[in-house]
C-alpha positions in Angstrom: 19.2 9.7 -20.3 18.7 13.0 -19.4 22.6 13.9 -20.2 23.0 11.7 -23.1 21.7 10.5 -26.3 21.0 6.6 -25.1 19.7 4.2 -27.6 17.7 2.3 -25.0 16.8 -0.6 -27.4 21.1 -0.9 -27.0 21.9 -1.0 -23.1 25.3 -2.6 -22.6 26.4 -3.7 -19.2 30.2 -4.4 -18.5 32.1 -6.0 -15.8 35.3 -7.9 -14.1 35.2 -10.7 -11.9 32.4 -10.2 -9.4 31.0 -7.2 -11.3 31.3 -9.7 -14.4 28.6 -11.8 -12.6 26.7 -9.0 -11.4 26.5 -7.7 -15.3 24.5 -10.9 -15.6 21.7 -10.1 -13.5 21.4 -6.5 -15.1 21.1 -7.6 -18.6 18.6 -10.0 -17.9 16.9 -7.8 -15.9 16.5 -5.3 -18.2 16.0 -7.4 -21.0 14.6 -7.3 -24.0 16.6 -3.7 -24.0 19.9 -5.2 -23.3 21.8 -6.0 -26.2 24.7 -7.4 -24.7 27.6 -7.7 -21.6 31.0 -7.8 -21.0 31.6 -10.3 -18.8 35.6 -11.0 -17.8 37.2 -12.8 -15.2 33.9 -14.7 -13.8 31.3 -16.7 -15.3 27.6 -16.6 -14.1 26.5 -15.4 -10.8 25.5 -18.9 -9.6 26.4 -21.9 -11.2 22.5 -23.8 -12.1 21.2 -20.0 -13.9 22.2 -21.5 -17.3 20.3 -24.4 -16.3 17.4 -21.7 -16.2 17.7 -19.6 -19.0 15.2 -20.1 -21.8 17.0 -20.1 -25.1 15.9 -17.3 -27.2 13.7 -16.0 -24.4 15.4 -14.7 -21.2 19.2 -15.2 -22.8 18.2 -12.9 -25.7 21.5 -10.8 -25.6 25.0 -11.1 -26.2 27.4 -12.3 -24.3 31.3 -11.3 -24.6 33.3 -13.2 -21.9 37.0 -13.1 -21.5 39.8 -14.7 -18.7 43.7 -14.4 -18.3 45.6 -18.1 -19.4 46.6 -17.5 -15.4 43.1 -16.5 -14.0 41.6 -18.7 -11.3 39.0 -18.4 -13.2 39.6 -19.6 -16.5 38.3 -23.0 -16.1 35.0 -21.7 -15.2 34.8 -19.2 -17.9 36.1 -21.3 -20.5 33.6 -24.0 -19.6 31.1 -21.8 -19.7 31.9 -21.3 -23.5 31.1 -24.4 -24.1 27.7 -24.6 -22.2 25.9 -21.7 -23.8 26.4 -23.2 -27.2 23.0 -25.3 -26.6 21.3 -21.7 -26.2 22.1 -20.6 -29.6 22.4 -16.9 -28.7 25.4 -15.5 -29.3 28.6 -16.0 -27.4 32.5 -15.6 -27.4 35.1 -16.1 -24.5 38.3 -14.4 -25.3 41.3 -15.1 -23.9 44.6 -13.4 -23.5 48.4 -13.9 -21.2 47.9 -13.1 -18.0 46.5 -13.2 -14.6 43.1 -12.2 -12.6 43.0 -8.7 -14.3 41.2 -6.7 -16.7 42.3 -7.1 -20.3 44.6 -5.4 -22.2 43.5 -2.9 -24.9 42.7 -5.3 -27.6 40.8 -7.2 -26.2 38.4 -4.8 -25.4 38.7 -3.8 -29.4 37.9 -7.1 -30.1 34.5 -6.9 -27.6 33.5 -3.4 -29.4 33.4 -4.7 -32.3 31.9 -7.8 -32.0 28.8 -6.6 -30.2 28.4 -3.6 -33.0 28.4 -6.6 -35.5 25.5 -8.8 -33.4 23.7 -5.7 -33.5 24.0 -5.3 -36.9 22.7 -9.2 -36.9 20.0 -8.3 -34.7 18.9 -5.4 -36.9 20.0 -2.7 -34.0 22.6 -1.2 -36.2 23.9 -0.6 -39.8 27.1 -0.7 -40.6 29.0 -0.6 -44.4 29.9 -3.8 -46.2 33.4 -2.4 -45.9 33.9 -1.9 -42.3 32.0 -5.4 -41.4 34.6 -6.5 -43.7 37.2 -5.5 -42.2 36.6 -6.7 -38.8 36.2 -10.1 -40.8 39.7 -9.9 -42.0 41.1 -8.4 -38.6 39.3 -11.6 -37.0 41.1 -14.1 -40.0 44.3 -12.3 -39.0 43.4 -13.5 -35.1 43.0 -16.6 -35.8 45.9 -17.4 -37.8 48.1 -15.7 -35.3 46.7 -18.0 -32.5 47.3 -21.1 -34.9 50.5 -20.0 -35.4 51.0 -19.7 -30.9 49.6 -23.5 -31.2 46.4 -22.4 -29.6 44.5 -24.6 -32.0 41.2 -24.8 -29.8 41.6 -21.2 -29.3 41.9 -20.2 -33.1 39.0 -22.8 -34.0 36.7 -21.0 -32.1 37.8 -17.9 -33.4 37.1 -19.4 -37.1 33.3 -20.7 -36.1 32.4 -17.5 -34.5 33.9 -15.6 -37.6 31.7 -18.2 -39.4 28.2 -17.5 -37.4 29.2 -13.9 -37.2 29.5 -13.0 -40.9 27.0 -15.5 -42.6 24.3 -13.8 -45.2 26.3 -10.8 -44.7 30.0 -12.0 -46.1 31.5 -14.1 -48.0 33.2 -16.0 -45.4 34.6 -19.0 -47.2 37.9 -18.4 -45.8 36.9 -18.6 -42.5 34.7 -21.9 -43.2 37.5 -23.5 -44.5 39.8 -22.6 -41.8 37.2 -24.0 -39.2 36.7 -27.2 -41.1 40.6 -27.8 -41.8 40.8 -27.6 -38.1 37.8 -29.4 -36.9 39.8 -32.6 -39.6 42.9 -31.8 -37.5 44.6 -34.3 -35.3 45.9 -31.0 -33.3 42.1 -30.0 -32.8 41.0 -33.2 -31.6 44.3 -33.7 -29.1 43.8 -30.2 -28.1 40.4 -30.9 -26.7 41.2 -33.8 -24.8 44.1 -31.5 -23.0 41.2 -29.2 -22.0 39.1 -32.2 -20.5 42.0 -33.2 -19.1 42.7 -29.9 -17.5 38.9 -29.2 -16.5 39.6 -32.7 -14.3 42.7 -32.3 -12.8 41.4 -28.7 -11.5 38.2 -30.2 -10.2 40.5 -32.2 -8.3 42.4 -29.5 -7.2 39.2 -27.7 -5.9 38.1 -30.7 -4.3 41.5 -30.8 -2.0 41.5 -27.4 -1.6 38.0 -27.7 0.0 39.1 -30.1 2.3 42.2 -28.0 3.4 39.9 -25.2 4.0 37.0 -26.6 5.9 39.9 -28.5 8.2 41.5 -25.1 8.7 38.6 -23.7 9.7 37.3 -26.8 12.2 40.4 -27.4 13.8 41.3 -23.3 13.7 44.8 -24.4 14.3 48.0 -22.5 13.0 49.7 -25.9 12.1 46.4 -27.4 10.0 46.5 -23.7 7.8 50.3 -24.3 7.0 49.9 -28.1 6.1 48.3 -26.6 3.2 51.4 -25.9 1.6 52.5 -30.2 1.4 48.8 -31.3 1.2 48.2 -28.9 -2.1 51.8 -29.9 -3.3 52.3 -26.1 -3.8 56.2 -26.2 -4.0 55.9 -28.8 -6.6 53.1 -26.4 -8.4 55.6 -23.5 -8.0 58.4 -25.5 -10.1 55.3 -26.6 -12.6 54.1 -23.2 -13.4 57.8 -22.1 -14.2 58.7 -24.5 -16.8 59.6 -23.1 -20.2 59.3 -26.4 -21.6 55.6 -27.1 -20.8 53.5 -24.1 -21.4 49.6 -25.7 -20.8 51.0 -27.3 -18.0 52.5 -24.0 -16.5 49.4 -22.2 -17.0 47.3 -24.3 -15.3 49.4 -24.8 -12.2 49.9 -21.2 -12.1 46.2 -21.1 -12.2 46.1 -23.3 -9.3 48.5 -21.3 -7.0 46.7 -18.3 -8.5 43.2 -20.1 -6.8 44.9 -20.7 -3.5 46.9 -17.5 -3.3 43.5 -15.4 -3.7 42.5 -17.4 -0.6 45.4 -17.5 1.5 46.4 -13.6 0.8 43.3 -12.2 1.4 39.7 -13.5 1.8 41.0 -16.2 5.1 43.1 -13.8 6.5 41.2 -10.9 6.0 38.6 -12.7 8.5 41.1 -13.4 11.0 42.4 -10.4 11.4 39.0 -8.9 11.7 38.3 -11.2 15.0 41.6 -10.4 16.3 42.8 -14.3 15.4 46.2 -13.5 14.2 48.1 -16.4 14.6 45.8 -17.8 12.2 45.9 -15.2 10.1 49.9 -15.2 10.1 49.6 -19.1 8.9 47.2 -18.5 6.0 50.1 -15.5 4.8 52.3 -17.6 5.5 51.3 -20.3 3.0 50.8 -17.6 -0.1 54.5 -16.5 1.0 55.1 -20.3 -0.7 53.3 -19.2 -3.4 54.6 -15.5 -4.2 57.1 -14.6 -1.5 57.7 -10.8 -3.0 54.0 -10.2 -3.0 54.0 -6.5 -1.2 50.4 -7.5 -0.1 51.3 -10.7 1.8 54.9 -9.6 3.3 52.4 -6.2 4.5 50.2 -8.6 6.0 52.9 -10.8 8.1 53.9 -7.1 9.2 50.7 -6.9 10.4 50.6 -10.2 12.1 54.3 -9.7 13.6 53.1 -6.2 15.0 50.1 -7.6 16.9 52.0 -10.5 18.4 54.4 -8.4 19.7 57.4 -8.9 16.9 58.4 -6.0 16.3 62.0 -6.7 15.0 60.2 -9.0 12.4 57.6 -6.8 11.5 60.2 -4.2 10.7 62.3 -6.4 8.6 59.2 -7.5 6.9 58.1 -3.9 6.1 61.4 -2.9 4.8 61.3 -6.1 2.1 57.9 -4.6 1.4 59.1 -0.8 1.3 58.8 0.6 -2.2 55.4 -1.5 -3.3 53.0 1.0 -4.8 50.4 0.5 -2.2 52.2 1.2 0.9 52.5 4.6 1.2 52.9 6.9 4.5 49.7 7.8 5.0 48.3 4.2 4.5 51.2 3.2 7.1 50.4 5.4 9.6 46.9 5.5 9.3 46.6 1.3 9.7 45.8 -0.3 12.8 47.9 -3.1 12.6 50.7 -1.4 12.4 49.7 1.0 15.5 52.3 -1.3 17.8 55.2 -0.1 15.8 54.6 3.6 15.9 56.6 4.6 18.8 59.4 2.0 17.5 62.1 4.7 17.7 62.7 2.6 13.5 59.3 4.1 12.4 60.5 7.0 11.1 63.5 5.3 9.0 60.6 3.5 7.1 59.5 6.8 5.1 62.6 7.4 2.8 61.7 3.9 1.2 57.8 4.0 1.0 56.1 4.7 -1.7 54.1 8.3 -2.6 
């Protein structure tokens, strides 16, 4: 405030994945002057604080949420949807193609403008009748493209926020009668059942991925990490999420890997390595090398493992599949610890020409 001109009654707080959930706790605590987030990748900080939100009251702002068709996440956001309808206060999840990532530009177009326009509802702003319509026709044109995609639950939610966005300031027939053709629609009503049936098959999922975990971590056995790979069915999952023919079902097995690979590329083996437990750690990359066997981030890390083990002709052949990757550069090669086993390799020095930076 003491650089800029800050409309305090107007405090926007924006975030992805666990800064989406963090922008939760800002906006309610510093609510009533928060007038909305951007929320994408994640849902709510812990799972029972809708439970505790009074509507009207503490959820007084306005919440833009968004997730990739690939995001680990999506489930969880997309339910999320769903469950702050009963609080009446506004809401939109957005989606767009893609994985655990911030959103392309659009998107973000789309968030802009939709707050400005529950601020105008909220009497925080005042815009022309002709540039609120205009969103309201850039919103129709959404809509209809997503219809047109076949992302019928997607589009009706476009048309029944267009609805509660415009109403008393529009006329929004055309978006009434859009919602209601498809709320009569056989495609609406089969498209909703998909989702329920997605939301089950990946509580499933969760359930035996769970398991896997807390018997990897009991046993703390190489060989209980890699059974992973038959007990998830990931091969199978790998062939799912590349079928042309089946687009829903690709997305939500590549969702699934996408779940698994976040935990078998980084947060288990991160903690392994940590304690020195490398074998273990070698297993857990092992199993995300099922899932993405290119990823520069897990071939790096069976370097890693191969180097502390003492395997160093495997480490090297690993690094040079890896060689090129935007991250691994010189300096973060020879600045890592892992790879200090390697540095007096008289092949150390043929690694540069190919690295990155």
């Amino acid at each position: 405030q003491d650089r800029f001109t800050i409309d305090t009654n107007r405090l926007y707080f924006a975030g992805f994945s666990g800064t989406a959930r963090t922008s939760w706790l800002f906006a309610l605590r510093f609510a009533p002057y928060t007038a909305g987030i951007v929320a994408m990748g994640a849902g709510l900080p812990w799972p029972t604080l809708a439970a505790q939100l009074e509507p009207g009251e503490i959820f007084s702002f306005a919440y833009y949420g968004g997730t990739g068709d690939l995001d680990y996440n999506w489930e969880e956001v997309r339910t999320l949807d769903e469950r702050l309808d009963r609080y009446g206060s506004p809401h939109f999840v957005d989606e767009w193609r893609g994985p655990h990532a911030w959103p392309p530009e659009e998107v973000f177009t789309r968030a802009l403008e939709w707050l400005d326009t529950q601020a105008v509802r909220a009497g925080r702003a005042q815009r022309s009748a002709a540039e609120l319509e205009a969103r309201y026709r850039s919103g129709l044109e959404h809509g209809r493209a997503l219809e047109a995609e076949g992302r019928i639950l997607m589009a009706w939610r476009v048309y029944s926020s267009l609805v509660a966005d415009y109403a008393g300031l529009l006329n929004i027939v055309e978006a009434a009668e859009a919602e209601a053709r498809l709320e009569a629609s056989t495609e609406l009503r089969s498209a909703r059942e998909g989702f329920s049936r997605t939301l089950e098959e990946r509580a499933a999922f969760d359930r035996r991925m769970a398991d896997w975990l807390a018997r990897a971590r009991e046993s703390a056995r190489p060989r209980d990490v890699e059974a992973g790979v038959a007990s998830l069915d990931l091969r199978r999952l790998v062939t799912r999420a590349a079928d042309g023919e089946d687009p829903l079902a690709a997305a939500a097995a590549g969702r699934r890997l996408a779940a698994v690979h976040v935990r078998a590329s980084f947060y288990e083996p991160s903690a392994h390595m940590e304690r020195g437990e490398f074998e273990l750690a070698e297993a857990y990359y092992r199993v995300a090398a099922v899932i993405a066997p290119d990823d520069p981030d897990v071939l790096l890390g069976l370097a890693r493992c191969a180097a502390q083990l003492g395997r160093p002709d495997e480490a090297f052949e690993v690094l040079q599949r890896a060689a090129g990757a935007p991250g691994l550069t010189r300096t973060a090669a020879e600045s890592d610890r892992y790879l200090e086993p390697l540095r007096q390799d008289p092949r150390w020095p043929s690694l540069w020409p190919r690295l990155s930076g």
